[in-house]
N, C-alpha and C positions, 0 to 999 in steps of 0.2 A: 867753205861755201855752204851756203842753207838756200833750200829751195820749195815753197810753200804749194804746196797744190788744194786745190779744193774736189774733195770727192765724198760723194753724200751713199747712204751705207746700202742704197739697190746698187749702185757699180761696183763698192767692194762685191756684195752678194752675188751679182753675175760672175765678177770677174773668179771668184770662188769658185761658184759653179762650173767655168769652165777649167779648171784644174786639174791635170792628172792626180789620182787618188794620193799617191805620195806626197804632193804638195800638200792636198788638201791634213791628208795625216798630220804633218808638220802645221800647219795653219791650230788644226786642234790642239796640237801639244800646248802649244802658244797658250792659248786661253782657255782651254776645261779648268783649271781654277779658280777662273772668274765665274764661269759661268756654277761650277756646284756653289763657291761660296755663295752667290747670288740665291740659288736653288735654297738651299740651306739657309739661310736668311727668311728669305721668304715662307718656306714651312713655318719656321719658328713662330714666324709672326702671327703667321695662320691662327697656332695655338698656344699664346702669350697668352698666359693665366695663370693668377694664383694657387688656381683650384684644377692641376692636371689629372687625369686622371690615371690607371697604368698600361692604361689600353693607348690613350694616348702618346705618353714616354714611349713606349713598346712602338708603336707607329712611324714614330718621329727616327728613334734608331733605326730600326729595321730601313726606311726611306734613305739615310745618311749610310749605313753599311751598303745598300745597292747601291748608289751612287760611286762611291768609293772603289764599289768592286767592278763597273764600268767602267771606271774611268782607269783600273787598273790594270785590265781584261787586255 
């Protein structure tokens, strides 16, 4: 059986919101990967250039190690 619903992303958000933190915990687990790969993506693009510098590299890591250690935490 398949059952199609339409629900636009402020009712998941409520309905999130109203979750006991456990749920919500588990909701995170789901998708904190999307969400740094996104994160991480997006940096990068920030500073997509031939010519980095090492303060930048250094920026960029340092940004992906927090990430990482949030999300690990």
């Amino acid at each position: 059986m398949q059952i199609n619903i339409n629900i636009d992303s402020e009712d998941i958000i409520d309905a999130a919101a109203n979750m006991p933190l456990d749920e919500k915990l588990k909701l995170y687990d789901k998708i904190k990967d999307d969400i740094t790969q996104y994160r991480i993506e997006a940096l990068f693009n920030e500073f997509k250039s031939n010519d980095l510098s090492d303060d930048e590299i250094t920026e960029i890591v340092e940004h992906v190690r927090s990430e990482r250690y949030k999300n690990n935490s």
